[in-house]
Every structure is written in C-alpha cells, then in structure tokens.
C-alpha positions as CSV (number, residue, x, y, z in Angstrom):
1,X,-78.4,-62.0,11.2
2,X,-79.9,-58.4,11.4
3,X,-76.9,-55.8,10.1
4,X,-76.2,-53.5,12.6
5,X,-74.0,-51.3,10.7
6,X,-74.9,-47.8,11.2
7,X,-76.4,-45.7,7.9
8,X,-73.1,-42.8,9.2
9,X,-70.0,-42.7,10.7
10,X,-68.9,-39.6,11.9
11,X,-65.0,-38.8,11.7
12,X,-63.4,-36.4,14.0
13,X,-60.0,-36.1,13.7
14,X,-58.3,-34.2,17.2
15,X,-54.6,-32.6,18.4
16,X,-55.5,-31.1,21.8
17,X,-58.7,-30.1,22.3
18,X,-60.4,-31.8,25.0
19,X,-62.6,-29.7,25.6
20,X,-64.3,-29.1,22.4
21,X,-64.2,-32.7,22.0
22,X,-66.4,-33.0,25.5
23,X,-69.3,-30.3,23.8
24,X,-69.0,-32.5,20.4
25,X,-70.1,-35.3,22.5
26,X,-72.5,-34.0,24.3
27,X,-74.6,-32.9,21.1
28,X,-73.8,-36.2,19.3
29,X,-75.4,-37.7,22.5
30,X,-78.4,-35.5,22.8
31,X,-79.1,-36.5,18.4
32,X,-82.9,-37.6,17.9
33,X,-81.9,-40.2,15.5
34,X,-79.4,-42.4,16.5
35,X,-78.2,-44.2,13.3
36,X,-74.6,-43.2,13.4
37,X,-71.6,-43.8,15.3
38,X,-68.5,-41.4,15.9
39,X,-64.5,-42.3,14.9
40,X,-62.7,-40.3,16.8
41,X,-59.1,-40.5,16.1
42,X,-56.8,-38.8,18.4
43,X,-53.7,-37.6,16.6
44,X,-50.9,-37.4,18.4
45,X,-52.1,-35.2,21.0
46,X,-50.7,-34.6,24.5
47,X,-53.7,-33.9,26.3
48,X,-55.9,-36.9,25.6
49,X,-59.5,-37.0,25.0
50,X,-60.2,-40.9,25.9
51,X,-62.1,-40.1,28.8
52,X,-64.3,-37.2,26.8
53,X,-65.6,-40.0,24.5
54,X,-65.7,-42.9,27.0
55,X,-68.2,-40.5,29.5
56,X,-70.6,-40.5,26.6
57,X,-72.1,-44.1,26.8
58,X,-75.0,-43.9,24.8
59,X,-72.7,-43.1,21.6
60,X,-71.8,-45.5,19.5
61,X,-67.8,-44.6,19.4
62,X,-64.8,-45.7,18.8
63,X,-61.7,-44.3,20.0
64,X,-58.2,-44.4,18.1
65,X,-54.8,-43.1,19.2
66,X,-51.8,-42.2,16.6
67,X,-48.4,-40.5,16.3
68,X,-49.6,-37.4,15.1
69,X,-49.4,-37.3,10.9
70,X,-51.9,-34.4,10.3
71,X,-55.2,-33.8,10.2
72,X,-56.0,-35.4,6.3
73,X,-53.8,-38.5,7.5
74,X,-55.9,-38.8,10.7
75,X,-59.5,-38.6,8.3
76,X,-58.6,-41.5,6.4
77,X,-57.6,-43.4,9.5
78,X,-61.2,-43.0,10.4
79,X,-62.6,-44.1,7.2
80,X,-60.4,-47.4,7.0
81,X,-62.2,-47.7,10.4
82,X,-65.7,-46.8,10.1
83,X,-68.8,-49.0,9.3
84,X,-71.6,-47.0,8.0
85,X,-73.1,-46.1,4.3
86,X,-71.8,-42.4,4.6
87,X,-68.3,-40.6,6.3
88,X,-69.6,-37.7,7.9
89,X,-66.4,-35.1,8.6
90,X,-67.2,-32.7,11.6
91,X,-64.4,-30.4,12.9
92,X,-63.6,-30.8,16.8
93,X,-64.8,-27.5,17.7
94,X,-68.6,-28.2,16.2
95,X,-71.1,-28.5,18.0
96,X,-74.4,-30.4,16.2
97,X,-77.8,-29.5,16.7
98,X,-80.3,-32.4,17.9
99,X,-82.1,-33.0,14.6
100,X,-78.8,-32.9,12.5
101,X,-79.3,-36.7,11.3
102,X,-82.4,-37.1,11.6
103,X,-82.5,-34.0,9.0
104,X,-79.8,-35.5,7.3
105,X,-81.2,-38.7,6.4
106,X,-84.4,-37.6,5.4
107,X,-83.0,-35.0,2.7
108,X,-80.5,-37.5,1.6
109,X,-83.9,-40.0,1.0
110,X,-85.5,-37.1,-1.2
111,X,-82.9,-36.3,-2.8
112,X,-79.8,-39.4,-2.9
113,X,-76.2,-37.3,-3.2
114,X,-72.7,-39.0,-3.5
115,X,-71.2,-36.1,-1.8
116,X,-72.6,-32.9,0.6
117,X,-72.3,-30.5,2.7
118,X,-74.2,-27.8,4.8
119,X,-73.6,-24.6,6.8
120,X,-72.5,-23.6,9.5
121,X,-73.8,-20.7,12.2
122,X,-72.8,-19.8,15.7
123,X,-74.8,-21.3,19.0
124,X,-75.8,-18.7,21.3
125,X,-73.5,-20.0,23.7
126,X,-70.7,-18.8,21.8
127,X,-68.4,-15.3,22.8
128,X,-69.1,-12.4,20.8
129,X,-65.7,-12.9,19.0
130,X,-66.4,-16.1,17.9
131,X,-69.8,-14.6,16.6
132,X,-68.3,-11.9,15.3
133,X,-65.8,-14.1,13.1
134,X,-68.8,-16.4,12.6
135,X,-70.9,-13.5,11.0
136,X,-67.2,-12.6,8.9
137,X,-67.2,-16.1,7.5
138,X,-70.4,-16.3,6.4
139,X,-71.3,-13.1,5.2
140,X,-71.5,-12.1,1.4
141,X,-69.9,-8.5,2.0
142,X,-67.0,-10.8,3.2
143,X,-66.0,-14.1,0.7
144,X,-68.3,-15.9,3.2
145,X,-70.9,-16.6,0.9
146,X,-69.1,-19.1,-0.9
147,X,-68.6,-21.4,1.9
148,X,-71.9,-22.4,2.4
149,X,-75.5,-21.5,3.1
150,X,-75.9,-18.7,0.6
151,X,-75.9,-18.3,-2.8
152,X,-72.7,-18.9,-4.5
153,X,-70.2,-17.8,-7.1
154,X,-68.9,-20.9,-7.9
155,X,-70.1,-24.4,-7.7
156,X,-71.2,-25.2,-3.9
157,X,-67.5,-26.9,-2.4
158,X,-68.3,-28.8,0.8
159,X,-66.2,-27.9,3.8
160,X,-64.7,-30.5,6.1
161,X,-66.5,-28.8,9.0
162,X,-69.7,-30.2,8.0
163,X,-69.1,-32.6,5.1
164,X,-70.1,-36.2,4.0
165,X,-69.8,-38.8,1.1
166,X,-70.9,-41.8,0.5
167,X,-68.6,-44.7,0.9
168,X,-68.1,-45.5,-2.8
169,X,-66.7,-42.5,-3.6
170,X,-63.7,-42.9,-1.1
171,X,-63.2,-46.3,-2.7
172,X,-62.9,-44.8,-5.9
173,X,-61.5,-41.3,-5.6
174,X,-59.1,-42.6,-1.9
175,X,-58.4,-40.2,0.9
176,X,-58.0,-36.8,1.9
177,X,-54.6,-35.3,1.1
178,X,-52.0,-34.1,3.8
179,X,-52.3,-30.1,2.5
180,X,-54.1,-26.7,3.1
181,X,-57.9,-26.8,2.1
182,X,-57.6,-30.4,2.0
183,X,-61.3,-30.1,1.2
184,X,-61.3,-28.2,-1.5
185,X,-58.8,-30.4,-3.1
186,X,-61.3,-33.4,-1.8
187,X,-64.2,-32.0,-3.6
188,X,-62.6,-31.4,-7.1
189,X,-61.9,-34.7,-7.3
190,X,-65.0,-36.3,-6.0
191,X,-66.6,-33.8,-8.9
192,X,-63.9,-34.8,-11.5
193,X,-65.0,-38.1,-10.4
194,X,-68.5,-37.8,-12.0
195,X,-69.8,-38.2,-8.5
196,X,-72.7,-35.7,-7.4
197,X,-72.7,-32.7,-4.8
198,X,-75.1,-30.6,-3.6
199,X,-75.4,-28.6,-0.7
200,X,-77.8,-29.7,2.0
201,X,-79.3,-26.5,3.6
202,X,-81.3,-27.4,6.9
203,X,-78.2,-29.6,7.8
204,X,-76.7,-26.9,9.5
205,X,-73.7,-27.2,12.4
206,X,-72.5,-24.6,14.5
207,X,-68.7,-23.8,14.5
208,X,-67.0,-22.2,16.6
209,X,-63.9,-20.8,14.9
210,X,-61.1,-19.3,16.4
211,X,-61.4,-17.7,19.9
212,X,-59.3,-14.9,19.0
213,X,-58.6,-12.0,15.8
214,X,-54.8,-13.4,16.2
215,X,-55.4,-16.5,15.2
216,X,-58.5,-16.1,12.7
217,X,-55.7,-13.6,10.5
218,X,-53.4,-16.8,10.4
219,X,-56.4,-19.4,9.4
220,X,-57.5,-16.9,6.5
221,X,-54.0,-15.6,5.4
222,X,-53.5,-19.5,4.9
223,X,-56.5,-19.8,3.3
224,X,-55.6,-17.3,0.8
225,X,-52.2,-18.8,0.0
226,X,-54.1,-22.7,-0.7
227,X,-55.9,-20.9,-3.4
228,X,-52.4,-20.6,-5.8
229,X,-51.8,-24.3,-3.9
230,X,-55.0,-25.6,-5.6
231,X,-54.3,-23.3,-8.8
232,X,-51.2,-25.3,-9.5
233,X,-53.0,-28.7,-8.8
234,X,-56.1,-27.7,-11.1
235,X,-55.3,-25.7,-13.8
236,X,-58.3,-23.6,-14.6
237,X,-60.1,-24.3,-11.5
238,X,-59.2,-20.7,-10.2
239,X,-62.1,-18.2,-10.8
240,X,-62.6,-14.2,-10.8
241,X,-64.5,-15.0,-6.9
242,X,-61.2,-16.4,-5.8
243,X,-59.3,-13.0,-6.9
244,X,-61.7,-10.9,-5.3
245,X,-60.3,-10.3,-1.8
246,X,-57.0,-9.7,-3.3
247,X,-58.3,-6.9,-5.5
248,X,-60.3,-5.5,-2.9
249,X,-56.8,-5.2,-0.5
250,X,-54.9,-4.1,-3.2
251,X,-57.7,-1.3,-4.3
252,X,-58.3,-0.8,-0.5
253,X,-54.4,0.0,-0.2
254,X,-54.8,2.8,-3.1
255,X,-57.7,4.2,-1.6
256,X,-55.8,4.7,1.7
257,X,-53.0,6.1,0.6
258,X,-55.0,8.6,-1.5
259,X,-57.5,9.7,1.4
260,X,-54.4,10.5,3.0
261,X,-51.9,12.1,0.5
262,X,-55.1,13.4,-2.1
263,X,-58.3,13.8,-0.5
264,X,-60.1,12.6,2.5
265,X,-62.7,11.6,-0.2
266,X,-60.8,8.6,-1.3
267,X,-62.0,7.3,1.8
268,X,-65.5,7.6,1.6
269,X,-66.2,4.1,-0.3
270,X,-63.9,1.9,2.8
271,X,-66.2,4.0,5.0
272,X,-69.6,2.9,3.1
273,X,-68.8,-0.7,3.1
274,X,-67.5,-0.8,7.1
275,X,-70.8,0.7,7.9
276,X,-72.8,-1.9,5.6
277,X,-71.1,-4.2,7.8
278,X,-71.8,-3.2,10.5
279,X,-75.7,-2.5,9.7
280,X,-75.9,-6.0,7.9
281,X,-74.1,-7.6,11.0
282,X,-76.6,-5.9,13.6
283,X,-79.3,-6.8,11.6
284,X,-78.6,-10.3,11.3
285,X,-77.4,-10.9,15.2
286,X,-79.5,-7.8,16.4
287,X,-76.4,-7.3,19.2
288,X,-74.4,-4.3,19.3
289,X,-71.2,-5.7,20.5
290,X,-71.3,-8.4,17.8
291,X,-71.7,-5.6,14.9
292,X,-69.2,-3.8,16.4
293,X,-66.7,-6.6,16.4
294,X,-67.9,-7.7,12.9
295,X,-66.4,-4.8,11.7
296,X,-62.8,-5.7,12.5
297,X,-63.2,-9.3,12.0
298,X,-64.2,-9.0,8.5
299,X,-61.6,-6.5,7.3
300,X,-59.4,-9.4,8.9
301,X,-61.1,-12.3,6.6
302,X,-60.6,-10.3,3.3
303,X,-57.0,-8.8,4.1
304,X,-55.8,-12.3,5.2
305,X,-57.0,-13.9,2.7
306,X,-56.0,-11.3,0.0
307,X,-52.6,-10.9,1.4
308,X,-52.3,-14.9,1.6
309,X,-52.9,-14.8,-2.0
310,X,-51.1,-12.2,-3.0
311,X,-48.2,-13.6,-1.2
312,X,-48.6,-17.1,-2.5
313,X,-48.8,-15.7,-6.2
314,X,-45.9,-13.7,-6.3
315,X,-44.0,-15.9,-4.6
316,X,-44.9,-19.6,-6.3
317,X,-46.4,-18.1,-9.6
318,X,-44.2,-15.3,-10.5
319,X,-41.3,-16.1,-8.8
320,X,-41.3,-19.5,-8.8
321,X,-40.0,-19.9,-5.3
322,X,-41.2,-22.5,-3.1
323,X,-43.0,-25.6,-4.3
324,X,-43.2,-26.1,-8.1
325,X,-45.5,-27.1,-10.2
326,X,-44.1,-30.5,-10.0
327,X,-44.2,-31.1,-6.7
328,X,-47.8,-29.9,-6.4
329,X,-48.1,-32.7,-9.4
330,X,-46.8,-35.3,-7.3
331,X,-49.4,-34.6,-4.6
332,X,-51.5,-34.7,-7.0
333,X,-50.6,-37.8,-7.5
334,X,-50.4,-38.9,-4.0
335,X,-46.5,-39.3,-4.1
C-alpha cells in the first residue's frame, strides 16, 4: 500500500483567536504544494475555532480540543499527533505565502537540516502598527536582527513563528518546555543535541504581531526577562548581543538626564539614532506613517526588552528572589 503520510505537519497551537486562525487557513489552503497537513490544537479556548478549520476542506487537518495547559504543552500535543517527516511550528497570527512549502522542500532537498527556521515580514494587508512593530522586530538598529533574516550575532536560533525539525530530533531531545522563549530553550538543546540548524532564508512567513504599542511593551519586556531565565538554565549561553538593549537603556537614561540637568548636547546621539530610524524604516517600507510609527515602536522593543532584563537580573541574579537556580534546574530537567 502507497504511504500517504505527508513529508509536514504543521502545528498550531490556539487560546482565542478565531479569526487569525480563519487567515491561517486560508493561505494554508491557497499552498502550491500540498504535501502537508495542519494540527491544530485548540487550547482551552472559549471562543472555538472548529468551524475556521472545518470550512477549509481542501486541507488536510486535524482538529484537537484541550483544557488549556499552555502554549509548549499544546505543541507537543500536536506532535504526539502528527504524521509527517517534519513538525513545522507556525504561530496563529501567521499568515503563509503560497510557495512556502513548495520553497521549503526544495531547500531542505539541497541542503538536508535536522532543525530550521526562516523570517518573518509583514503582508501588505497589515495596519501600519503592526508594520511599524514588524519593521521594530526585524531591524538591526533594534535587536531585530538576531531573530532572523539578517546577519546575526549569535548562532541563527529558530523562532516558533516559523520553525521546523525533523521528527528524530523530538524523539531524541522530547518536547517543548512550558516557559518564556520556549524556543530558545528548544533550540539549545536540539544544538546540544548534535543535531544541525540553519536558517532557511526564502522560507519567509508573515507575522503579524501585536495590534497595539500596549501590548508589544509586555511581549518584549518578557522577552527580556527569559534572557536571565535561559541564563540560569545554560550557563554560558548568555552573550554581549543579549546585554545590549540593557546597556543601551541604561546609557539612554544618562544621556537623558544630562541633556536635561548638563547640556542639551547630551541629547544629540538619542536624536541621531531616532532619525536613522526613521530614515532606515522609510526606506525600507517607503510609507511615511509607517517610519513615523517605527520610531516609537522601536524605542519600545529595546526599552522593554532592556528593562525586562534588567529587572529579571537584579531581581533572580543579584537578589536571588524568585525562581532559583534549582528550580530552573528542574525544568531543565523536565520536573
């Protein structure tokens, strides 16, 4: 008998967002190569997306309901359901360009990874906040350029919101853990694993973040805070990238306080890099608006985030309040 098992599975895990799940599923539907099928694993929500996935026929999909557990919890349900060669991880609020697999399979042909990942970018559907935050993320005046699509700092870290491995690594290294930047933690130990990485450029999904500044402050501030998180988990694994946005807050806070109390002067190097911003950002999505908003969003990304670690270092490393080291062993351990 022929094996119909497709070459990916796609794992979505979902609390609430029915309507992101219904544009998810439109682009899954509209994919040139159809090798794939999509887990989507509904966790714990109260607005149910059943009827989002079932009005999508020509997907191959399966649809799971749980209490809800978290997101990490909800991942490796997927995967103890899912048939194919390769767990692809999309967040719910992606939406995946036509030739996404069909690039996919033919760069993982050239070149055969255990484990990858590829960048994001905003559809031109999306608000100008959420391309503003987009441009923010991915930027490499912000810490952007880490996550994906430019050169990096460190070694290339796939992100859950376009991610994959193969399905040998999760029956060697297990699941995702229940924790902030799950993903990160996920990728250290595929690559303490022996397993290979690489970063799969054209594969490229676009994202579309938070809606609002809000809410894009409390994604990055917690972002920021993970970073001690994995610091405690890995020791070693923390490098002079990871420090930067805290440094630049801290030196940003000096320079501040000195424009006003010293000399306006002190304020001339924030006002250089808010105007490279803005000029890199109009360049790059030749709108106005966007640049405009780009400005705010990024002082956002690299003041949460450096606060978040700031905050998460003087309170777990210096202080030792919160979690300890042991406890951040025992998830480490899976415990």
């Amino acid at each position: 008998m022929m094996d119909t098992r497709p070459r990916f599975s796609v794992i979505v895990p979902v609390y609430n967002r029915i309507d992101e799940v219904d544009d998810l599923m439109r682009s899954l539907s509209e994919q040139t190569c159809k090798d794939f099928e999509v887990v989507i694993v509904e966790d714990g929500s109260t607005i149910p997306c059943e009827e989002a996935v079932k009005s999508y026929p020509q997907v191959r999909s399966k649809y799971f309901y749980k209490e809800n557990e978290g997101r990490s919890i909800a991942r490796n349900y997927g995967m103890n359901h899912a048939e194919g060669e390769y767990f692809i991880f999309f967040d719910s609020d992606c939406v995946i360009p036509p030739d996404y697999f069909s690039i996919l399979g033919h760069e993982l042909d050239a070149r055969p990874l255990d484990c990858f990942g590829g960048p994001d970018a905003a559809h031109e559907s999306f608000t100008t906040t959420q391309k503003a935050i987009n441009y923010a993320m991915t930027s490499i005046l912000t810490t952007g350029g880490i996550r994906g699509g430019k050169v990096s700092m460190e070694k290339f870290t796939p992100r859950t919101f376009n991610m994959g491995f193969a399905r040998k690594v999760y029956e060697k290294v297990g699941g995702f853990r229940e924790m902030f930047s799950e993903d990160i933690d996920m990728s250290t130990r595929i690559r303490n694993a022996g397993f290979s990485i690489g970063l799969i450029r054209p594969a490229c999904v676009y994202h579309k973040r938070r809606v609002d500044l809000a809410k894009f402050f409390r994604q990055v501030h917690v972002f920021g805070m993970s970073r001690i998180t994995l610091k405690l988990l890995y020791p070693g694994s923390m490098k002079l990238v990871h420090t930067l946005p805290a440094i630049a807050v801290i030196i940003g806070i000096v320079m501040l306080l000195c424009g006003i109390f010293v000399s306006p002067w002190w304020l001339l190097p924030i006002g250089i890099y808010l105007a490279a911003i803005f000029i890199t950002a109009l360049a790059s999505t030749r709108s106005l608006l966007i640049a405009m908003k780009a400005v705010p969003a990024s002082l956002i990304q690299i003041t949460g985030y450096g606060t978040g670690f700031i905050h998460a270092y003087l309170t777990k490393i210096i202080l030792g309040r919160g979690r300890d080291i042991n406890e951040e062993i025992l998830i480490r351990k899976g415990k």
